[in-house]
GUTOR-752647 format. One record per residue (C-alpha): residue number from 1; residue in one letter; y, z, x. Coordinates in pm, whole numbers, padded with zeros to 5 digits. Example, Ala and Ser with C-alpha at 12.3 -4.5 7.8 and 13.67 -1.06 7.14 Angstrom:
# GUTOR-752647
<site num="1" residu="a" v="-00450" w="00780" u="01230"/>
<site num="2" residu="s" v="-00106" w="00714" u="01367"/>
***
This chain:
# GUTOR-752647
<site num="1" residu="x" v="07920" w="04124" u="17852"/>
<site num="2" residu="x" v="07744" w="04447" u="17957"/>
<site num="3" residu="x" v="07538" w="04628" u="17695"/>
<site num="4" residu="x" v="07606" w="04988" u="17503"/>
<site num="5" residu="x" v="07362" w="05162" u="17426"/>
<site num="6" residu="x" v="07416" w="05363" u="17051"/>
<site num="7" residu="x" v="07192" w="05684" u="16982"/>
<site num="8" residu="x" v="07198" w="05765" u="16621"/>
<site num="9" residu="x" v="06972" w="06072" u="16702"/>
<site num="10" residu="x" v="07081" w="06463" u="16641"/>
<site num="11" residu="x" v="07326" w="06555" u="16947"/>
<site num="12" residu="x" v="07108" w="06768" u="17097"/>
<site num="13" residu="x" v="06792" w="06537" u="17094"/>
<site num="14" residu="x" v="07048" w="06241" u="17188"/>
<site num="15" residu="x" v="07175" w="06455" u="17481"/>
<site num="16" residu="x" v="06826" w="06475" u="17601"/>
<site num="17" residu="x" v="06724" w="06114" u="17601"/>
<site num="18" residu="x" v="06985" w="06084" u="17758"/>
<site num="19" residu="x" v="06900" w="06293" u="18025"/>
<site num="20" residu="x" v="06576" w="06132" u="18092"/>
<site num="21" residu="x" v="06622" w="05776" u="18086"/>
<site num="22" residu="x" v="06708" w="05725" u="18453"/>
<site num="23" residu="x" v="06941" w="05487" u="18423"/>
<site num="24" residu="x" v="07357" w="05484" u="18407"/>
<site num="25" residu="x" v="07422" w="05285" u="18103"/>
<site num="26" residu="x" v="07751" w="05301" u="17887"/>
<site num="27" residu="x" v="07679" w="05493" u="17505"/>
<site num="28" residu="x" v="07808" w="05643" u="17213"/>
<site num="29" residu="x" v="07629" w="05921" u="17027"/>
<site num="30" residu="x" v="07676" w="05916" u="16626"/>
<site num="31" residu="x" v="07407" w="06117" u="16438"/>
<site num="32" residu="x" v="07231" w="05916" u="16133"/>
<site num="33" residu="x" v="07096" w="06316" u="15998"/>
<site num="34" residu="x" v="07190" w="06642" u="16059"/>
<site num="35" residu="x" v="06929" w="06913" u="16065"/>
<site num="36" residu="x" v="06990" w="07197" u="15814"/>
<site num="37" residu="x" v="06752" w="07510" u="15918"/>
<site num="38" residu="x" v="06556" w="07657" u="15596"/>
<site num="39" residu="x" v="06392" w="08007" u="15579"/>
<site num="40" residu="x" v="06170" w="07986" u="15322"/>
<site num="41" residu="x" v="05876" w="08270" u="15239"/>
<site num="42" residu="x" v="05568" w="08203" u="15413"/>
<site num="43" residu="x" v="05344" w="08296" u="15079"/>
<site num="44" residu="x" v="04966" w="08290" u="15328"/>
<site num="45" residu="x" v="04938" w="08432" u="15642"/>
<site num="46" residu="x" v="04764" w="08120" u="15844"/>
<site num="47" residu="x" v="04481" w="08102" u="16092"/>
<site num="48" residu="x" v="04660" w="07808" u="16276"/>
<site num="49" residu="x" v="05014" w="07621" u="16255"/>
<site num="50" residu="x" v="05072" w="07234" u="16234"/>
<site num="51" residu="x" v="05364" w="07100" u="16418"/>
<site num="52" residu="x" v="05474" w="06775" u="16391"/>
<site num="53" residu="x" v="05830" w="06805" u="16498"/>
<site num="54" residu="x" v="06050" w="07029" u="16727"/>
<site num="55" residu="x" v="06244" w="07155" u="16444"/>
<site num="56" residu="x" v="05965" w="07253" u="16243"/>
<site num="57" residu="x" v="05869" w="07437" u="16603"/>
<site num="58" residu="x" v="06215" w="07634" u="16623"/>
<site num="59" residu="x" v="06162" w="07756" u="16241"/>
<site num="60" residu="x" v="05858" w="07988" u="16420"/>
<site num="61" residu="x" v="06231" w="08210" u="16506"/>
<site num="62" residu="x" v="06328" w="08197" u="16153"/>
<site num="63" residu="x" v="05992" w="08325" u="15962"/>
<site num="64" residu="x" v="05770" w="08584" u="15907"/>
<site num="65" residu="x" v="05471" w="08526" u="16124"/>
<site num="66" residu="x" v="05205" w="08677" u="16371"/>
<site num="67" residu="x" v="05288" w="08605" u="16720"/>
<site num="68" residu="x" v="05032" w="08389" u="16921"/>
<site num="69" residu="x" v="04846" w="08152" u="16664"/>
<site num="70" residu="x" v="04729" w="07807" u="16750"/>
<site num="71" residu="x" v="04980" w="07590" u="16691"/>
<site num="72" residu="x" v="04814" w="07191" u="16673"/>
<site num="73" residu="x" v="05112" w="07006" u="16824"/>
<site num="74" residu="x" v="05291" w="06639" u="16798"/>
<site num="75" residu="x" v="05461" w="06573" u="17137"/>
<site num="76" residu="x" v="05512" w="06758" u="17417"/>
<site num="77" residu="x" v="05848" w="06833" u="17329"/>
<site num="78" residu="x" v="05721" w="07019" u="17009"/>
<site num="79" residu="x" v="05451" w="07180" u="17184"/>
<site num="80" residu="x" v="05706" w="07364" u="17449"/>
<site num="81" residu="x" v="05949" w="07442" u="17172"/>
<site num="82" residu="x" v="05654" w="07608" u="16993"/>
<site num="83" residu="x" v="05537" w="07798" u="17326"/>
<site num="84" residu="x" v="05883" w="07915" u="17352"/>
<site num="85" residu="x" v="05862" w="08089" u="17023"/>
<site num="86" residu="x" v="05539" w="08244" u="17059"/>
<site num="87" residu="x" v="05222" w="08049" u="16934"/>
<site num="88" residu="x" v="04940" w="07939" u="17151"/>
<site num="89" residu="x" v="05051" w="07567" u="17179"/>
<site num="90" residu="x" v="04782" w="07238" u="17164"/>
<site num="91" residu="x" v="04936" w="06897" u="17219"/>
<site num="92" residu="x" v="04736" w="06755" u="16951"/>
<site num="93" residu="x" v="04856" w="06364" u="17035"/>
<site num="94" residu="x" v="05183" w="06114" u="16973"/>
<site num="95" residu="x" v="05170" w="06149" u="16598"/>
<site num="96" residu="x" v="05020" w="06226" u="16331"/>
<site num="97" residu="x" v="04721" w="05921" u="16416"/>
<site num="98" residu="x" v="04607" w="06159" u="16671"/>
<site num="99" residu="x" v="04697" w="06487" u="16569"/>
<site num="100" residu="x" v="04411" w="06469" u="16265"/>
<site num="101" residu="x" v="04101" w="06373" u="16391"/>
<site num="102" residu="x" v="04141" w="06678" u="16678"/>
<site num="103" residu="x" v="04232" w="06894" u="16403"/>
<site num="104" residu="x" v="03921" w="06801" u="16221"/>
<site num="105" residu="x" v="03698" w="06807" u="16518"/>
<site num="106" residu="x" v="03821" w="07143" u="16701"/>
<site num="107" residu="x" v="03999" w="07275" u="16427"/>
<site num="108" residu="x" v="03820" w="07494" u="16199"/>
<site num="109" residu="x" v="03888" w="07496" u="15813"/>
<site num="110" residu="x" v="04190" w="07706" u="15817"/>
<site num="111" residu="x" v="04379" w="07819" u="15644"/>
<site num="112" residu="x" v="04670" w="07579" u="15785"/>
<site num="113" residu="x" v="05028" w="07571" u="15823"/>
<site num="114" residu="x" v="05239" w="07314" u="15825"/>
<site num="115" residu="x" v="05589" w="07305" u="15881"/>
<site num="116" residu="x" v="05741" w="07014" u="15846"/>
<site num="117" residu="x" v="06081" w="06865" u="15748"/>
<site num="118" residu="x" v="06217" w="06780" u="15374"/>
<site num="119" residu="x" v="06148" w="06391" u="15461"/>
<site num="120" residu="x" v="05808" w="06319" u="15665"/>
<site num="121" residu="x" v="05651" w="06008" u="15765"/>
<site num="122" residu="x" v="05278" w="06123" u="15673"/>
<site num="123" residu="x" v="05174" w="06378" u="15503"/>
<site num="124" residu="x" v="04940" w="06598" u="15731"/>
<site num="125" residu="x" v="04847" w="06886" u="15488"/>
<site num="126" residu="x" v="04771" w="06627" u="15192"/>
<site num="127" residu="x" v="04541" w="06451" u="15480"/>
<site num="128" residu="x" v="04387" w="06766" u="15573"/>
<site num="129" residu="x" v="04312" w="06939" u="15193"/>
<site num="130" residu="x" v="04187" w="06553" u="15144"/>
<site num="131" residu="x" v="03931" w="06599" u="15437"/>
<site num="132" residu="x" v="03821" w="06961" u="15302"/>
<site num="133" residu="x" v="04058" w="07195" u="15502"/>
<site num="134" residu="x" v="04283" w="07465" u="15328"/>
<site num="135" residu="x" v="04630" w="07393" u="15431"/>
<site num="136" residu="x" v="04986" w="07482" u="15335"/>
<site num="137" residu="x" v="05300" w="07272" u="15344"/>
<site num="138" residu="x" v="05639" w="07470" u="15419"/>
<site num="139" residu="x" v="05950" w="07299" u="15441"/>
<site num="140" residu="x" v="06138" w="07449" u="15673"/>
<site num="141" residu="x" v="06462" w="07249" u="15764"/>
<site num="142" residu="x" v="06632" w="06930" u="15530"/>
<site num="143" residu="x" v="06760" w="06584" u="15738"/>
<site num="144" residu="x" v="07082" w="06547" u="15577"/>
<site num="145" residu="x" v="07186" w="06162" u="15542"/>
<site num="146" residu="x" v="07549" w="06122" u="15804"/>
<site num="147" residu="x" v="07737" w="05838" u="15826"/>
<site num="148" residu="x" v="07759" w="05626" u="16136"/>
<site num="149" residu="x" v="08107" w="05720" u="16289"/>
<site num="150" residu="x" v="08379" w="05490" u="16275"/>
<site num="151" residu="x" v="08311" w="05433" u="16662"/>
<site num="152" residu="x" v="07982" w="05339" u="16593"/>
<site num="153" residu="x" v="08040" w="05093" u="16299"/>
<site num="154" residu="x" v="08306" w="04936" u="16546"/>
<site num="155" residu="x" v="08023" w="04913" u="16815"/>
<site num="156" residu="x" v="07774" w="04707" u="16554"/>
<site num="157" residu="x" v="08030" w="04479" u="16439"/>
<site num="158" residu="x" v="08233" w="04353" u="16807"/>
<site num="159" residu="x" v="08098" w="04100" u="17017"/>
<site num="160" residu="x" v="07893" w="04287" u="17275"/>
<site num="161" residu="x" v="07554" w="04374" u="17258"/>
<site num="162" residu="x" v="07368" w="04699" u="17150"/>
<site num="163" residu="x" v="07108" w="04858" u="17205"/>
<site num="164" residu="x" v="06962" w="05036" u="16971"/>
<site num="165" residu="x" v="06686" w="05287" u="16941"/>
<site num="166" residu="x" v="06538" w="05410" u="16589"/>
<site num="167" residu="x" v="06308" w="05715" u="16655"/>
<site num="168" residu="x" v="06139" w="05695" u="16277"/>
<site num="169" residu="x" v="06111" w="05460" u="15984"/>
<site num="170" residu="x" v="06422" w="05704" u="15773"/>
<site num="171" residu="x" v="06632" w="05641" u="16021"/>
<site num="172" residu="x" v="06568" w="05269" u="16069"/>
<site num="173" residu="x" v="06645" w="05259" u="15702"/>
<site num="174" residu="x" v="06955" w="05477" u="15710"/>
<site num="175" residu="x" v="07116" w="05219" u="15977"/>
<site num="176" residu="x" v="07014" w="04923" u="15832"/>
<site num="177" residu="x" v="07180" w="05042" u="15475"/>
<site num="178" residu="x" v="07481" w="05047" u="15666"/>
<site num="179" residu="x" v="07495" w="04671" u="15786"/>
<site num="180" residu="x" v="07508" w="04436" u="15825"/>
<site num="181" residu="x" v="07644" w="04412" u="16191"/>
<site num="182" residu="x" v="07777" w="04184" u="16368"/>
<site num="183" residu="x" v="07747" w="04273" u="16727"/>
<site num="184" residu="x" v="07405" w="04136" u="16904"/>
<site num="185" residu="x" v="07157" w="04385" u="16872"/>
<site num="186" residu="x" v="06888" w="04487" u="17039"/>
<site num="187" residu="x" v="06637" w="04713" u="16842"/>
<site num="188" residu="x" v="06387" w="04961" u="17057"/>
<site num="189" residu="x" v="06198" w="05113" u="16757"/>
<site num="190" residu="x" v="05901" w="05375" u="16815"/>
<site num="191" residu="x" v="05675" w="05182" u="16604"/>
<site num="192" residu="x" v="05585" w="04893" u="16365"/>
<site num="193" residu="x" v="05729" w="05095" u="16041"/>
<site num="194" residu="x" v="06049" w="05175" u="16242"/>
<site num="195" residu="x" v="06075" w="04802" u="16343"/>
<site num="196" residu="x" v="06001" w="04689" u="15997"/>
<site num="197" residu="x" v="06278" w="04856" u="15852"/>
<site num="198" residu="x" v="06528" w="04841" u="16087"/>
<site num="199" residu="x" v="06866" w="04576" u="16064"/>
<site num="200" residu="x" v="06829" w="04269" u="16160"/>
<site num="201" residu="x" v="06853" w="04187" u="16574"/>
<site num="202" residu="x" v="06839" w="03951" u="16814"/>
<site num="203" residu="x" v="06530" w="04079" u="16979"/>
<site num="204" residu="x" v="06302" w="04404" u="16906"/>
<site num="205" residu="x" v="06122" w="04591" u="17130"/>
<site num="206" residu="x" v="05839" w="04833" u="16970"/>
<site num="207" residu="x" v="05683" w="05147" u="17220"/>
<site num="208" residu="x" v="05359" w="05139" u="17298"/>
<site num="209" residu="x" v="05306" w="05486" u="17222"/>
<site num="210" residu="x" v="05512" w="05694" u="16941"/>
<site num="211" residu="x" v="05643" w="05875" u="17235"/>
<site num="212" residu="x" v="06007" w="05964" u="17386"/>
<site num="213" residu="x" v="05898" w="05866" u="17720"/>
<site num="214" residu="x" v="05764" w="05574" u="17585"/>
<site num="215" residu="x" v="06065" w="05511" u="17462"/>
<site num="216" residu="x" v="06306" w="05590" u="17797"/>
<site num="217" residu="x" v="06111" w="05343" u="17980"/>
<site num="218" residu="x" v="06153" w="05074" u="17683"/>
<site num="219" residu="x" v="06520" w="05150" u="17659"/>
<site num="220" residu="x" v="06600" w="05113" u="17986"/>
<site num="221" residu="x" v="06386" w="04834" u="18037"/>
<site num="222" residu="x" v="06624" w="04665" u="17789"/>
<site num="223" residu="x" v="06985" w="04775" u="17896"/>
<site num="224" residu="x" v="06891" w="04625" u="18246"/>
<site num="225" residu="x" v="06753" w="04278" u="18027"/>
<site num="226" residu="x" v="07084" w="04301" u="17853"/>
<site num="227" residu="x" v="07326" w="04342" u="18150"/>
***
């Protein structure tokens, strides 16, 4: 029985994994969060930006700031939504792992910025005032909780197998509160916190690398193990 493959991501993220996974598989899209944009005051001008995630990136549209600072960068993604909006771009790494210790070795003291979401999986300006930098936190957009759609929850509890990616440990969590499921299903997490909260499955895949390509190959790697 072939596979499907279910993408609980945003529709416009979920659009383009889509896009680059290189292989024709049968899917359903039914966001786990919706993004809600914030516009909150920027209350210190910074000497560089922190970016950990493409929507903090698009928020650079939304606030009050000097064109062209450094912007320290998660992803590539996040780095060319940042360019787009005017800062001086550095992929900084995968995640947050990587992104510190460049910070802290070509960095300079700061004063930071980091905008970040209302729920974040490490908190990068508590690392950096721990490690002696000046840094702000501004949250700049809120990852409202959705349900699965009735499609999906139809999906996880038939007969034929799933495959599933989870693209960070809240979302993992969100899915998993909604089991359990019945359908066979086959869990592509970005990483061991992902994996560790994610339903229960017959087999899990983890990345590599905390990285959406990472992830393409992985997924599609296991639609064509799952038929």
């Amino acid at each position: 029985m072939a596979a499907t493959l279910l993408l609980t991501r945003p529709l416009g993220a979920a659009q383009r994994f889509l896009d680059g996974l290189g292989v024709e598989t049968p899917h359903l899209i039914s966001p786990i969060m919706r993004i809600v944009p914030l516009t909150p005051q920027v209350l210190r001008v910074p000497k560089a930006l922190v970016l950990t995630s493409e929507n903090g990136a698009a928020a650079l549209a939304r606030l009050d700031l000097p064109p062209g600072l450094p912007a320290w960068c998660v992803g590539l993604r996040t780095a060319e939504v940042a360019r787009a909006n005017g800062a001086d771009a550095i992929v900084a790494g995968p995640d947050a792992a990587h992104l510190l210790p460049r910070i802290l070795a070509e960095g300079g003291n700061g004063p930071f910025l980091h905008l970040r979401g209302a729920h974040v999986a490490a908190d990068v300006a508590v690392a950096l005032q721990s490690a002696g930098r000046v840094c702000d936190a501004l949250v700049v957009y809120d990852q409202q909780d959705c349900p699965l759609s009735p499609a999906a929850l139809a999906l996880l509890n038939g007969t034929a197998p799933v495959v599933l990616p989870l693209f960070s440990p809240r979302s993992a969590a969100l899915v998993a509160k909604a089991g359990p499921f019945a359908a066979p299903l086959i869990i592509v997490a970005i990483s061991p916190a992902a994996a560790a909260l994610a339903p229960s499955a017959a087999k899990v895949y983890v990345a590599p690398t905390p990285e959406l390509s990472a992830m393409q190959r992985l997924v599609a790697q296991a639609v064509g193990e799952a038929g």
